[in-house]
N, C-alpha and C positions, 0 to 999 in steps of 0.2 A: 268572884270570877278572877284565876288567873290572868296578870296585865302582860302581856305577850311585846317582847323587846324588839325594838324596830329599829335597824341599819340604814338610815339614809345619807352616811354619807363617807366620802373615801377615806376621810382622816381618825375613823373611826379606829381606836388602839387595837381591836379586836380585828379588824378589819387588814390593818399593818402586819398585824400579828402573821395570818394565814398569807399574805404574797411573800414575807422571809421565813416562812416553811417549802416554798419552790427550792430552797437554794441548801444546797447540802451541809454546809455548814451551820445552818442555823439547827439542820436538823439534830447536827453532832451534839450543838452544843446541849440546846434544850433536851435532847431526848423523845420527842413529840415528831409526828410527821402527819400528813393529808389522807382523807380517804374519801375522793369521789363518787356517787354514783348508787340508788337503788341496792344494787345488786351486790356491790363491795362493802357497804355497809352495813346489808343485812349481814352479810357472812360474818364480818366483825362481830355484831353484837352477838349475833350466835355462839360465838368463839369468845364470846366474852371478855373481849379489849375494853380498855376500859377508854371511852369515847368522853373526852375533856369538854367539847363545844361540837352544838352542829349550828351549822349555818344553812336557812334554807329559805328557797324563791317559788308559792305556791303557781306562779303564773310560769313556771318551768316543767312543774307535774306535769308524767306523763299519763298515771291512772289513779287509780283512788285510795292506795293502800300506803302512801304514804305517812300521811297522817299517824297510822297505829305506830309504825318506825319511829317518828316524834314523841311520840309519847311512852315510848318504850326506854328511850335515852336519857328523855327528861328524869322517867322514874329511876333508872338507876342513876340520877345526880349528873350527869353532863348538863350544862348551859346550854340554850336554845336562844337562836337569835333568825327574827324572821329579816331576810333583807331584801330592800327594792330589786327592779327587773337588772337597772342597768351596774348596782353595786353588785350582786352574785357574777355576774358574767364579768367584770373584773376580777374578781379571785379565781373561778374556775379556771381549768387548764384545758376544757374540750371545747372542740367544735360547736356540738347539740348536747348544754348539760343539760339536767333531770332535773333539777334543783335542790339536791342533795351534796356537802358537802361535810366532816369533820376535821376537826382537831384531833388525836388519838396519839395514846401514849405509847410508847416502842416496848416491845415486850422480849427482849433477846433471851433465847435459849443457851447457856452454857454446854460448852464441852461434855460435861455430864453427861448431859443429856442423850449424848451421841452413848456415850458407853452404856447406857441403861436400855436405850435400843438391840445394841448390839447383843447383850447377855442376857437380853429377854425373847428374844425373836429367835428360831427357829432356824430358818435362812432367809436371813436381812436383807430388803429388796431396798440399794440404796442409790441416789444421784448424787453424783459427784460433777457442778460447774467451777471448774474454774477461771478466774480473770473474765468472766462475760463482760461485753465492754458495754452494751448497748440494751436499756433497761426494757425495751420489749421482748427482745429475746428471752431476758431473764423470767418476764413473764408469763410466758408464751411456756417456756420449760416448766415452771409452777406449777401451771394448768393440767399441762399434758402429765404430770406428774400427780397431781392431784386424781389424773382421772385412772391413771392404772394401780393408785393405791401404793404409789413408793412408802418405804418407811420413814426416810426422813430423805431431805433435800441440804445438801452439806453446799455450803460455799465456800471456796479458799480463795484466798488473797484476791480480796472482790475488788474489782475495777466499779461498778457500780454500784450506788446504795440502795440495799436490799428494800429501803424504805422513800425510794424514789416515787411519785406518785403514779408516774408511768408503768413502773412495775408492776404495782397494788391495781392500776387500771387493765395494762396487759393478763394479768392473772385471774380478773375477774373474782377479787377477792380470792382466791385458792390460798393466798399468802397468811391466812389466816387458818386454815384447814391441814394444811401440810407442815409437821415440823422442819421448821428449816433452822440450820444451825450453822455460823460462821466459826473459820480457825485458818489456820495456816495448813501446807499442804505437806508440811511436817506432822503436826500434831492428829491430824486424822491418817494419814498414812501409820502412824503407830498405832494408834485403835485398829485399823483394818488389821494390820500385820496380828496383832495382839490376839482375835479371834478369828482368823483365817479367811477374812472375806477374798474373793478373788478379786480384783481388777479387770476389768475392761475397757479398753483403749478402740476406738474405730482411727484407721491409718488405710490410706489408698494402698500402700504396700505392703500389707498383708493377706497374706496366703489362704487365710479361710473367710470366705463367705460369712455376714454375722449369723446366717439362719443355720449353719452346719456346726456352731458348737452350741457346750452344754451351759445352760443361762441358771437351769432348773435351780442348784443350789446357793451359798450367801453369797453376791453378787454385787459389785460396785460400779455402776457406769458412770466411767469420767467424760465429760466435754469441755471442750477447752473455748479459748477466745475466736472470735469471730475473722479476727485477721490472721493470726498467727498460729492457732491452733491449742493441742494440748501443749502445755513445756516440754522439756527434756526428761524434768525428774519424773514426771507421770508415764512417758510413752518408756522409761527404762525401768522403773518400777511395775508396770504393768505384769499379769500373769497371761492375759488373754488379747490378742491384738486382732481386729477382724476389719474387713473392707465392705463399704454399703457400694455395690456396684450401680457404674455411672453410664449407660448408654446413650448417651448425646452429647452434646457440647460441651456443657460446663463440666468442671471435675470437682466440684464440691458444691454441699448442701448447704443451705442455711442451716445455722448448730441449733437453732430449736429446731425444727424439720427433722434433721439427721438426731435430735435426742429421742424425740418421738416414736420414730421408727425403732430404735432397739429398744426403748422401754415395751414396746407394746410385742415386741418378741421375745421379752420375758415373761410376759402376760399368756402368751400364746405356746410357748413350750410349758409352762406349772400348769394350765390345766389343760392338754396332753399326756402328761405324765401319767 
């Protein structure tokens, strides 16, 4: 009978290990980041990250299918360590965990990548965030991107790490589902240019409605940072500038909120068409 490893206590290496993966830099350095949660890890292994360690607190389960998850990580060779009530809820980062937690290794998409999209796809349905400063929004865009089927999810000059855990939490795993790919907002502005994707920029001051132009063909919706907006270089590089009108008070949206809404009226004009 496999002798199953037991975590009692804080000073455990393993245990050291997963509180300096909260912090970004450890994440830089190692290359390794967190994945909380049921839900976020099955998506992982689905997607076949290759999951280093799980850490996990049966008195946290909330239903009975965890177990086969355990034993599915084990088989592909990740570590398993069972841990007491009060050592998991020291590492976790929620409120109400599940008792679910890994180590996993960062799996970055190259540039390529982005051009192998581009010259294979038809008319490329892409997201373009840049500078999101605040890792729910980031995942929150993930999501909403995950569910209308973007092609890929580009990030330029990211103010937050794509492998923060909040993200991966925010995203509900999608962060594993969705190619996402980082660069500067030089080097993907040359790919779009290179096969003629349009741009789309939303700005209070312009002139068309988003639902009154054409989304139908290869399409790039950029969003910008949450304080400041899109840059300069994207709202002047843009081809398509459009306003989500605001009848009450406030005069802008939350930027996942306001992404959602144009991604899902590209959804809605392609089949229309």
């Amino acid at each position: 009978m496999e002798k199953i490893i037991k975590i009692t206590s804080h000073q455990n290496p393993n245990i050291k290990q997963v509180i300096k993966l909260k912090k970004r830099r450890e994440r830089n350095l190692s290359s390794l980041f967190l994945i909380e949660g049921y839900r976020e890890l099955k998506r992982a292994v689905d997607a076949q990250e290759e999951i280093v360690a799980l850490f996990y607190s049966p008195s946290h389960f909330l239903k009975s299918n965890e177990q086969s998850l355990i034993d599915q990580i084990k088989s592909n060779g990740g570590d398993t360590f069972e841990c007491a009530k009060f050592i998991f809820e020291k590492i976790s980062y929620r409120d109400r965990p599940d008792g679910l937690l890994a180590i996993s290794r960062q799996r970055k998409k190259p540039l390529a990548e982005l051009e192998k999209i581009l010259s294979s796809k038809k008319n490329p349905f892409l997201l373009i965030a840049e500078k999101i400063e605040k890792p729910g929004n980031l995942g929150t865009i993930l999501r909403s991107s995950d569910a209308v089927g973007v092609d890929a999810v580009i990030v330029c000059d990211s103010c937050t790490d794509v492998y923060n855990p909040n993200v991966v939490r925010a995203s509900v795993g999608t962060l594993f589902t969705v190619p996402v790919i980082e660069g500067t907002s030089e080097e993907i502005f040359a790919l779009l240019k290179k096969y003629k994707v349009s741009i789309l920029a939303a700005t209070p001051s312009a002139e068309n409605i988003f639902t009154e132009v054409d989304m139908k063909g290869s399409v790039a919706i950029t969003v910008g940072s949450e304080q400041y907006g899109l840059s300069d270089f994207w709202m002047q590089e843009s081809d398509i500038l459009v306003n989500i009108p605001m009848n009450g008070v406030a005069d802008s949206l939350n930027v996942a909120t306001a992404t959602t809404i144009l991604l899902y009226e590209v959804v809605r004009q392609r089949k229309t068409s």
